[in-house]
C-alpha positions in Angstrom: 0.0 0.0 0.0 1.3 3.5 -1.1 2.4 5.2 2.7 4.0 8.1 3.9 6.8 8.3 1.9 7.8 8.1 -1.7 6.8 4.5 -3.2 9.1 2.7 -4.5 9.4 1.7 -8.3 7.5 -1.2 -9.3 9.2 -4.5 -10.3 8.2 -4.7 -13.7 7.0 -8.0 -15.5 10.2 -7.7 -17.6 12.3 -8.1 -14.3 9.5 -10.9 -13.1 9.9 -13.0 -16.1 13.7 -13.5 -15.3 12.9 -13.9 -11.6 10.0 -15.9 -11.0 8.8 -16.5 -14.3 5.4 -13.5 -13.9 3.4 -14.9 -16.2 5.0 -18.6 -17.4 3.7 -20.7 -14.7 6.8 -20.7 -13.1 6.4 -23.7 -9.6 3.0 -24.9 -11.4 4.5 -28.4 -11.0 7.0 -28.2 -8.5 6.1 -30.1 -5.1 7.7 -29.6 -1.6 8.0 -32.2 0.8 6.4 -30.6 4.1 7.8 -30.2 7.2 5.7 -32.4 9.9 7.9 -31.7 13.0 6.6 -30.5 16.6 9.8 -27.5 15.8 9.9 -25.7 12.7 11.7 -22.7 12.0 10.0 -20.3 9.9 11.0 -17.1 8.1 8.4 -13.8 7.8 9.6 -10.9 5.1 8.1 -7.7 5.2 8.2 -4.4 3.5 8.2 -2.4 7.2 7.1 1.6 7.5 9.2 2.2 10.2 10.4 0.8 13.7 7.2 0.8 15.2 5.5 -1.6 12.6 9.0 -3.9 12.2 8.2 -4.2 16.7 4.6 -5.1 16.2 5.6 -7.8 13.8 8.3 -9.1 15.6 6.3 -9.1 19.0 3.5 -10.6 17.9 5.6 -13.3 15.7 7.5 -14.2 19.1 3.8 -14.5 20.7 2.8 -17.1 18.3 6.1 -18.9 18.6 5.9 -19.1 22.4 2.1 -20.5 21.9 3.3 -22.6 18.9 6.8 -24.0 20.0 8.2 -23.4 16.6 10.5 -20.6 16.0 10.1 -17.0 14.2 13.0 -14.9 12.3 11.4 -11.5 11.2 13.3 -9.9 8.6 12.8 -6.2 7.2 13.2 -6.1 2.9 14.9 -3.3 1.9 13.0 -3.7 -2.1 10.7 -6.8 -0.8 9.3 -6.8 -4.6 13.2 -7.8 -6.2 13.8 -9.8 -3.2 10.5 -12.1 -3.4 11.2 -12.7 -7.4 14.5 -13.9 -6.8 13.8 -15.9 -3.8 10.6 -17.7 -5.8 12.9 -18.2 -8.4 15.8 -20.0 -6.6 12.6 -22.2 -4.6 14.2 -20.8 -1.5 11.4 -18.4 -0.3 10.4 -17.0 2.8 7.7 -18.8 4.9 5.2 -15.8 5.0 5.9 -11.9 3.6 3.9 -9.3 2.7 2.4 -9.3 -0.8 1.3 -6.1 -2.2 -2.2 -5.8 -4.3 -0.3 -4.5 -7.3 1.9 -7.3 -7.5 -0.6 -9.8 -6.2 -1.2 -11.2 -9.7 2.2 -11.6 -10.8 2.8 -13.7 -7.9 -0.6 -15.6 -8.3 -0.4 -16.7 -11.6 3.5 -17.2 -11.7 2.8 -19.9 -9.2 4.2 -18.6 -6.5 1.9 -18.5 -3.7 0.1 -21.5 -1.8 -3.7 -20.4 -1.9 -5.2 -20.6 1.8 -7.7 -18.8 1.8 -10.6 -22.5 2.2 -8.5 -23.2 5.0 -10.2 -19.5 7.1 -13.1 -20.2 8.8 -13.9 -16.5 9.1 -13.2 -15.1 5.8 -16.6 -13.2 5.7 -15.1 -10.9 8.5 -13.1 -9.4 5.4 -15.0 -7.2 2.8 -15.9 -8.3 -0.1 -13.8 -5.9 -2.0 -11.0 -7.1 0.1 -11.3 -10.2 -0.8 -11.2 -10.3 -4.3 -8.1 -8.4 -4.2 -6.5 -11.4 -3.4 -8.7 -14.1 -5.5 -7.1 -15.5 -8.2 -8.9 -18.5 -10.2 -12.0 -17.6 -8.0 -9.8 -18.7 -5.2 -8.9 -16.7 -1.8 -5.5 -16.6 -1.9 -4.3 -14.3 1.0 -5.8 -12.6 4.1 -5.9 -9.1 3.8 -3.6 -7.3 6.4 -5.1 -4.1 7.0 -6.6 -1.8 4.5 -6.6 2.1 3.6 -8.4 4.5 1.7 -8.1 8.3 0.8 -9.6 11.2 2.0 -9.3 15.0 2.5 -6.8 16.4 5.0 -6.9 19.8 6.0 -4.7 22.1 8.0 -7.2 23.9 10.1 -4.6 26.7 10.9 -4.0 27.6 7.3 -8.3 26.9 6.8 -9.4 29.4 9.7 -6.9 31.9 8.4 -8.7 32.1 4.5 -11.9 33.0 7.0 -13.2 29.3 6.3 -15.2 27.1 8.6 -16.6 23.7 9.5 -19.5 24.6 7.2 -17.6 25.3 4.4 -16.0 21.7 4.2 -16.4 21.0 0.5 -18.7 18.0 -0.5 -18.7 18.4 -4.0 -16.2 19.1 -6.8 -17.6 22.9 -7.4 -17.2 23.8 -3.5 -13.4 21.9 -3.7 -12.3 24.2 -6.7 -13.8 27.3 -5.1 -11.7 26.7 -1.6 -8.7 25.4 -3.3 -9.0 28.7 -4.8 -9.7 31.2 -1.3 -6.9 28.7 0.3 -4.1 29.7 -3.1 -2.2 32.2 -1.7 1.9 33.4 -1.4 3.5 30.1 -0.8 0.4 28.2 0.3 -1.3 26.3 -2.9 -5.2 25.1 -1.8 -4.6 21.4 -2.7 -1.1 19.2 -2.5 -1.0 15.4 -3.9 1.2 12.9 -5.5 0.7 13.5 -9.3 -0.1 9.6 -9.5 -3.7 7.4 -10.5 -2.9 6.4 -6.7 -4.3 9.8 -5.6 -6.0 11.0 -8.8 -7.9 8.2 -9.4 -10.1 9.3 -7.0 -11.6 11.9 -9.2 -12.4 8.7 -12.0 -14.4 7.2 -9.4 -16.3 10.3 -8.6 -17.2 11.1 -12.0 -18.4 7.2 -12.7 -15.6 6.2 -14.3 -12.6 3.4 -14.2 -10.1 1.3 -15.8 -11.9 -1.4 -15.8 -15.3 -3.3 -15.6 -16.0 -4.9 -12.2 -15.1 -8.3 -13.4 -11.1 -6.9 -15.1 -11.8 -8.4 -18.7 -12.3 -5.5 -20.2 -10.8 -1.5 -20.5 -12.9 1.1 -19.7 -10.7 3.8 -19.7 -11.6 6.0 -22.3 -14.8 7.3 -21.2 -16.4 10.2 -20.8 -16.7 10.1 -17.2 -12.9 9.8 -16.8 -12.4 12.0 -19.9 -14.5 14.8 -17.3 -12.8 13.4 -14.3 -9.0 14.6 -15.6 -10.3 17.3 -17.5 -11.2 18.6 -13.8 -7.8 17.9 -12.4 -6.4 19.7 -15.4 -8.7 22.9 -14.8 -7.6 23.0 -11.4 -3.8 22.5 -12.2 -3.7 25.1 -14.2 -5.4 27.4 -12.2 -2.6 27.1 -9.4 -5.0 25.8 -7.2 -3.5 21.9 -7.4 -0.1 21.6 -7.7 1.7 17.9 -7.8 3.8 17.5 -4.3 7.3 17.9 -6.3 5.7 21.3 -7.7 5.9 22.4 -3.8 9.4 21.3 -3.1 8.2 18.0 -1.2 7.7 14.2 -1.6 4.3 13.7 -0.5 0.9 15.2 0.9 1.6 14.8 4.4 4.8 16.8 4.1 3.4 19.9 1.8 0.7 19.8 4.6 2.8 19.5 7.5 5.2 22.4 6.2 2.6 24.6 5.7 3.0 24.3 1.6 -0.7 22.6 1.2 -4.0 24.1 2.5 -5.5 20.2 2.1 -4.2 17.0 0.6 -5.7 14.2 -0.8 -4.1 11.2 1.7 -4.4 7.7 3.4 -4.9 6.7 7.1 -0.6 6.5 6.8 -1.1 10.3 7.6 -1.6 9.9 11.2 2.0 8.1 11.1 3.4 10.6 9.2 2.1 13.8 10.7 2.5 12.5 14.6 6.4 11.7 13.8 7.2 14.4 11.6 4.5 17.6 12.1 3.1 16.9 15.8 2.3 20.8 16.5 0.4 20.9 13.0 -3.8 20.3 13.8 -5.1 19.0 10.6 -8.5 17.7 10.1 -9.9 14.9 8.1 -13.2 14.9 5.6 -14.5 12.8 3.2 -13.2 13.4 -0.2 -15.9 15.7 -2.4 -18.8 13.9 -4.5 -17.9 13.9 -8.0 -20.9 14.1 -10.6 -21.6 10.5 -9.9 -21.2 10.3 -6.2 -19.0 9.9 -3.8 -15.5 8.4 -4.6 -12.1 7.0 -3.1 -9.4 4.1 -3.6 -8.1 1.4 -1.5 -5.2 -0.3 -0.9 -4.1 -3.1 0.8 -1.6 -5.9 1.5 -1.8 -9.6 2.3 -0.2 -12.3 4.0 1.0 -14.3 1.5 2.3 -17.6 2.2 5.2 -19.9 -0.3 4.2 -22.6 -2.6 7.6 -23.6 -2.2 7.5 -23.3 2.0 8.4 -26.4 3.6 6.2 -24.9 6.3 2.6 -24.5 4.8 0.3 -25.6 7.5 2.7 -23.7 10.3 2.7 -20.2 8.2 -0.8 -20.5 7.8 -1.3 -20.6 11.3 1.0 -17.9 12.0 -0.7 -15.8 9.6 -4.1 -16.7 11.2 -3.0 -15.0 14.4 -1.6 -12.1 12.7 -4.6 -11.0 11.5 -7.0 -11.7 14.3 -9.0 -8.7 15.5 -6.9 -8.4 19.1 -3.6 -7.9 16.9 -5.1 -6.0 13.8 -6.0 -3.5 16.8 -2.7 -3.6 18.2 -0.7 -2.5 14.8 -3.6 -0.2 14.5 -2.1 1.6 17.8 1.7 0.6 17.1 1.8 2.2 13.5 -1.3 3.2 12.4 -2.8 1.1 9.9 -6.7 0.5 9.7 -8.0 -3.1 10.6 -9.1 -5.4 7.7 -11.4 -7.1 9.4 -14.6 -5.6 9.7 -15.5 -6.4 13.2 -12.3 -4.7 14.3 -12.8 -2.1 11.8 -15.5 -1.0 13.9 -13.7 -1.0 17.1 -11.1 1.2 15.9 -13.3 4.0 14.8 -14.9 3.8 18.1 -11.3 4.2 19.7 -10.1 6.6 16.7 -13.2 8.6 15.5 -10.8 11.0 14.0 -10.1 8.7 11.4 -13.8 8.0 10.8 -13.1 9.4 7.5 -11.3 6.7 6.4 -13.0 4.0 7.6 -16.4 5.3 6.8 -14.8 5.3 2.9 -14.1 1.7 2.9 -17.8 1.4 1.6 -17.6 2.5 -1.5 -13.5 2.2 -2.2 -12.7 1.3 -5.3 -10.4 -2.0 -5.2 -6.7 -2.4 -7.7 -6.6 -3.9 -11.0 -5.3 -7.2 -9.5 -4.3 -8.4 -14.0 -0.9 -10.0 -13.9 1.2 -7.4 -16.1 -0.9 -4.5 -14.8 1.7 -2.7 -13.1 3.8 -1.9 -16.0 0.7 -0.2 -17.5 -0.1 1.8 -14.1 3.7 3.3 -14.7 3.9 4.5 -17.8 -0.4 5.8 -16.9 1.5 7.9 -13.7 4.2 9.1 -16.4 1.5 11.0 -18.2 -0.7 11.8 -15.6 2.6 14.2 -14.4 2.3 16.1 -17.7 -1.0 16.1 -17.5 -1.6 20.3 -17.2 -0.2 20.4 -20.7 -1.0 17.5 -21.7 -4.2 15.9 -23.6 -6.5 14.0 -21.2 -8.2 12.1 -23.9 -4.9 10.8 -25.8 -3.8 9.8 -22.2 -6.9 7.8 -21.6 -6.8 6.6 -24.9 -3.2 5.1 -24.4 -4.3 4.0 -21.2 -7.0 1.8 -22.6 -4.8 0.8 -25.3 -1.8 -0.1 -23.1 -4.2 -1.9 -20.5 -6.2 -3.7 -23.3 -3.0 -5.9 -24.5 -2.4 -6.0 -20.2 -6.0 -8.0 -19.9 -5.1 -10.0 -23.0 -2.0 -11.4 -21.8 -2.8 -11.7 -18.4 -6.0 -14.0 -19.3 
């Protein structure tokens, strides 16, 4: 899931074919005799946000360990997406890691990953949406880890300065460009995000529009109601009123907002993180993100627990990953480092305990889900490289080589 600092490139299929064999059915027929003793060893990699969320691993790995009688090592990637290809292509990979939704598919139909998901009593406590993030061949694959969506941040200091209140909270895109415009002033810009389809996309949604159909066999791109969707991010870039985070001298929305650069950003729950390390003093406010001509839109994101085809360890990771994700320790990494609860039942008891981020939560409703097609995330690159150009540049032709460029994605990836 994107987070508070600058994401790191995507592996690209090119890179995934040498690895782990992306989309060649790479360990389709390969078999690994499983470990049946009362003391295995296993081996967790994750993609960690900081200290506090490499502790709650490690703590809560030890926990089960102690219960279990096996034996945990925890270690932190530092590009978990290069290190997972190479490890699933040697057939030595970790036990359990972290498996991100826009690599999901690569992983899922190279093989990679043992499918678990029959073996979760529960599964129904995970939203629908959630789910079939990580279904491949109608199959749950991994449990969802925690989930995020966007919404609209707001520094209150720099809002009750413009003379603005509570009451004039934007709800749709008309009242968003008219405060974006009140809040543009000296080095202050009204709205800061991450010129990317991560943050933008949000506007697609809003408008009616997406990538894809529901079911991801066919491009939907070039459509009017994305057509309006960037043609209102362009009106607003070139206004001054949005300006991309590099535009303001800063990586992401939570920093333009912490230093004062961004009247409001467009941001996940990884804010609270961000801003309480970084900006403590700064009182910001979260809001739903503006209706859109077609109602209310945002995105979500989320990671799994994925577990090796090739572990010797199967029926132990599994186990290890069903106590990670259990409501009492989704709560807990929801207090250590801020993530929002997967689960729905402990969803709900983490707005109760956080209604500041009720925001969020409340958005998981109607988030749109990834484009979980194996291939996808070379298309999503070159989609960001024009989306950056896209004050001066065409939103139709971008859309149009969007649904081109995603079109020969779906075909390859069927």
């Amino acid at each position: 899931m994107p987070n508070r600092t600058a994401v790191a490139a995507l592996v690209s299929c090119a890179v995934l074919v040498t690895a782990s064999g992306c989309s060649s059915g790479f360990g389709g027929g390969r078999k690994t005799a499983q470990d049946t003793g009362s003391r295995q060893h296993l081996t967790v990699l994750i993609a960690s946000s900081g200290d506090a969320e490499t502790k709650a691993v490690e703590e809560a790995a030890a926990a089960w360990a102690e219960r279990s009688g096996d034996t945990v090592t925890v270690d932190v990637a530092k590009d978990i997406n290069r290190q997972l290809a190479q490890s699933f292509a040697g057939h030595k990979p970790p036990d359990a890691f972290y498996v991100d939704s826009s690599q999901f598919a690569n992983y899922a139909k190279g093989g990679s990953l043992y499918a678990y998901g029959d073996r979760i009593d529960d599964a129904d406590d995970f939203s629908p949406q959630l789910r079939a993030s990580f279904t491949h061949d109608g199959k749950l694959v991994c449990l969802p880890k925690d989930t995020s969506t966007l919404a609209l941040a707001i520094n209150t200091g720099l809002w009750r300065k413009a003379g603005l209140t509570a009451q004039d909270f934007p709800t749709t895109w008309a009242q968003l460009k008219t405060v974006a415009a009140k809040l543009t002033r000296g080095r202050v810009t009204g709205l800061v995000t991450n010129g990317e389809y991560a943050r933008l996309g949000v506007f697609m949604r809003q408008a009616g529009g997406w990538m894809t159909d529901p079911g991801q066999t066919r491009m939907t791109a070039d459509s009017p109601q994305n057509v309006r969707a960037l043609d209102y991010v362009r009106s607003l870039l070139k206004s001054g009123s949005l300006k991309y985070a590099g535009q303001v001298d800063t990586n992401w929305g939570g920093e333009a907002l912490g230093k004062g650069r961004a009247a409001m950003t467009i941001e996940g729950n990884w804010l609270t993180g961000g801003m309480k390390a970084d900006y403590p003093d700064v009182k910001y406010t979260v809001v739903p993100l503006p209706a859109g001509p077609a109602g209310k839109g945002t995105l979500a994101f989320s990671q799994c627990w994925g577990v090796a085809r090739d572990s010797a360890h199967r029926a132990a990771a599994v186990d290890l990953v069903k106590y990670l994700t259990t409501s009492i320790q989704q709560l807990k990494n929801a207090e250590a480092f801020g993530v929002m609860p997967s689960r729905t039942s402990a969803l709900a008891a983490y707005v109760r305990k956080n209604p500041s981020a009720r925001a969020w939560a409340d958005a998981t409703a109607y988030a749109q889900g990834p484009v979980t097609v194996a291939g996808f995330d070379k298309v999503l690159t070159q989609f960001n490289t024009d989306l950056a150009q896209l004050s001066t540049g065409d939103p139709k032709k971008i859309l149009a080589d969007l649904q081109s460029n995603g079109a020969q994605a779906l075909t390859k990836g069927d």
